[in-house]
N, C-alpha and C positions, 0 to 999 in steps of 0.2 A: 107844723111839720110838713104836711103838704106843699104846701108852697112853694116852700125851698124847693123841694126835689123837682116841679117841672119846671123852675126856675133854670136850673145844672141843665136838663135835656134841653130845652131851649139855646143854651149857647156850645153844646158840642154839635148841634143840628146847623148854626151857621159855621162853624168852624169847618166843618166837612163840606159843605158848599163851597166856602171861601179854597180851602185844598183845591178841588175837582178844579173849579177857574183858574187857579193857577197855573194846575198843569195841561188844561186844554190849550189855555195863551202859550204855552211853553213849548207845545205840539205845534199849534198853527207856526210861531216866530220859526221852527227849526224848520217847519214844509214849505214856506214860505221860502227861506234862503238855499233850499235844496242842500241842508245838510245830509240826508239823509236819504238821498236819490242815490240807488244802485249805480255804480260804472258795468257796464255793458264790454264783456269783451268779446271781438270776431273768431268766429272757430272757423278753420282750414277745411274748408269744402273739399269729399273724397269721390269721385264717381268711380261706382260698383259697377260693372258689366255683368248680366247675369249670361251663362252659356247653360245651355241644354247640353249634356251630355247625354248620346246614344247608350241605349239601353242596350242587353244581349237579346232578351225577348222582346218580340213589336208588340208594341200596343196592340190590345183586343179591339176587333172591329174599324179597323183601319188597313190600308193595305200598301197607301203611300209612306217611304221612309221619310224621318225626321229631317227637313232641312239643315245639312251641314251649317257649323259653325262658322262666325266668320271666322278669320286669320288672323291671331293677337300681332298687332305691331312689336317687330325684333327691332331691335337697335343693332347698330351698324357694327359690320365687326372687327375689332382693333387687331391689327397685324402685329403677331409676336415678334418679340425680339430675334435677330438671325442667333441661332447658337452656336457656341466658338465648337468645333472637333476637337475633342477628347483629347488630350496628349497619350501619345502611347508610350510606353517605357522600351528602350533598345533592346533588341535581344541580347540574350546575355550570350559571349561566344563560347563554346567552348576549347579547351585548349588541344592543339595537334598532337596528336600518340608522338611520342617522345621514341626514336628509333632505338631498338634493343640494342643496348652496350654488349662488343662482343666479348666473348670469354677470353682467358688468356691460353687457354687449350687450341680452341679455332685461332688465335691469332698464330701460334707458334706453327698449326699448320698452315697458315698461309705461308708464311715467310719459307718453309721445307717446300714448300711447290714452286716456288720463286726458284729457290736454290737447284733445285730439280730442274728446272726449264734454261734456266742459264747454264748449267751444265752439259745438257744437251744442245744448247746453243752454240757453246763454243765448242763441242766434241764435236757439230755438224762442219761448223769453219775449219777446222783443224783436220779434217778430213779431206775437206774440201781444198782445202790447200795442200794437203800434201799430194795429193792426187795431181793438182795443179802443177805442183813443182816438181815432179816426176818424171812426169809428160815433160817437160822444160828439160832436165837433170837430159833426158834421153834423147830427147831433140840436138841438144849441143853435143852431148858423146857420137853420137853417128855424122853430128856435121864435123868433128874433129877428126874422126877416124875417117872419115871420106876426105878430107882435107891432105890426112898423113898419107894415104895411101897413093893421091895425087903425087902429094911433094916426094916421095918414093924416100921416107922417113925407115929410121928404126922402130921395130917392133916393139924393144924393150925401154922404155923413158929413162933418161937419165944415165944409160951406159953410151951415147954417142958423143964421139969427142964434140967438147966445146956447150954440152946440153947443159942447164941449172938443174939440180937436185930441187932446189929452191923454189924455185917457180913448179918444178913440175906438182910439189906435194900444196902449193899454193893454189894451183887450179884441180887439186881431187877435193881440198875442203871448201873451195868455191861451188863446185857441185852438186856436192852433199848439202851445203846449206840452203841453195835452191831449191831443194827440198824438203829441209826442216824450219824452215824461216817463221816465226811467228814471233811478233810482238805489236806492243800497243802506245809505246813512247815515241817522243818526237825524234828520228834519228837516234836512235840507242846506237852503242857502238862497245867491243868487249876486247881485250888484248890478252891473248893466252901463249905461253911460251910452251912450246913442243920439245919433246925429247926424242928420239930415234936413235937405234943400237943399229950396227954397220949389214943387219940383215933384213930390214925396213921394219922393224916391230915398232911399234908405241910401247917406249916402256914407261912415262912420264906425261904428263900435263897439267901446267900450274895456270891458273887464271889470274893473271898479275892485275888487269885493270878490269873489275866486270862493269857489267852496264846497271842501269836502277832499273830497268825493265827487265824483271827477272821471266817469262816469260821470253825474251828474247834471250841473257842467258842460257836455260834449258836448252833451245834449238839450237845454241853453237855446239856445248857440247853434245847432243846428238849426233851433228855432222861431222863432230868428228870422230863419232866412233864410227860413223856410218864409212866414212872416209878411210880409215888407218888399214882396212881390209887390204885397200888397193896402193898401199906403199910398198913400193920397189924396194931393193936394198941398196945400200950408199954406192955410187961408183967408186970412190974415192978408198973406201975398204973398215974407214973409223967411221967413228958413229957420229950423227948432224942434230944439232941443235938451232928454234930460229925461233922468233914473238912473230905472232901472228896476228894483225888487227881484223874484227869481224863486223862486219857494216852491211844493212841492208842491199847496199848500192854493190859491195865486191868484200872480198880478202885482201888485203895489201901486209907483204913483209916487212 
């Protein structure tokens, strides 16, 4: 029974040799071929600068300050871009005060001052001209009567043999109209037919043809009221009838 058994340890004791050889060959064949040689890779070299930074308190026992640092290199410096100016927004305008619309109160008195001032307007003309034609009316009477007195005439118009009735009462309402004369038409002209009774009255006046310039109407008959004062009585003893045309320019029968 001995026997056997250091029999068995005898051949696990080469067995385990035989192992160990195998795998030392198996060590050297892979160091040998460099399987199993590390790759090496380059690491990126950093260089640190160390600076002394100044303290606030100096160092004890020293009386020199720390040598200044050097001056870390800056890089250069990139010029910005130009930048565009802002757009501004337009101002906003605003709108013009809108002129006060006038009421129809102040309208209605303007138009009463209007009315007002041309009324005075034409009462100043109308003054003014009568005054004009006055003066004229009285100029021509004294240059007749100094005429008549020359020609060693009748006193009385229209009682001297051979005188017109006609003409005479033709140049009293030429007279008077020299004095009342106003209008505003181009050549207005007005034809009135006259009546006279055998004592020189105005007993009648028809205005057969008037003129569109009323205005110049009014002034004829004016003149002839102005007029009829100084009508004679007929020579003839009946009574005279005659159309009288009235024209800025003169009377014509």
């Amino acid at each position: 029974m001995i026997p056997r058994a250091l029999q068995h340890d005898k051949a696990a004791g080469w067995s385990f040799i035989l192992s160990l050889a195998i795998h030392l060959l198996t060590v050297l064949i892979f160091t040998s071929a460099h399987l199993f040689r590390p790759v090496l890779h380059e690491a990126t070299t950093y260089y640190v600068d160390i600076v002394s930074l100044p303290s606030l308190d100096p160092a004890p026992g020293g009386s020199e300050a720390p040598p200044a640092p050097a001056p870390l290199p800056t890089a250069p410096e990139t010029p910005l871009p130009a930048q565009k100016p802002a757009m501004s927004l337009p101002a906003k305008q605003t709108p013009a005060a809108k002129p006060a619309l006038s009421s129809p109160a102040a309208d209605q008195a303007a138009r009463e001052q209007e009315a007002r001032e041309f009324t005075e307007r034409m009462n100043r003309l109308e003054r003014t001209a009568d005054a004009r034609h006055q003066a004229d009316a009285l100029a021509s009477l004294q240059k007749r009567a100094a005429e008549k007195r020359a020609a060693g005439g009748s006193s009385q118009p229209g009682s001297a043999k051979g005188s017109d009735y006609g003409a005479y009462i033709q140049s009293r309402l030429k007279d008077a109209l020299e004095s009342t004369i106003v209008f505003r038409g181009q050549k207005p002209e007005a034809a009135v037919h006259l009546y006279i009774d055998k004592t020189g009255k105005l007993i009648r006046q028809v205005m057969v043809r008037p003129s569109a310039d009323k205005l110049f109407n009014d002034s004829v008959l004016r003149a002839i009221e102005k007029a009829k004062a100084t009508f004679p009585p007929v020579p003839s003893g009946a009574g005279f009838d005659k159309l009288y045309v009235f024209s800025p320019e003169e009377v014509k029968k």
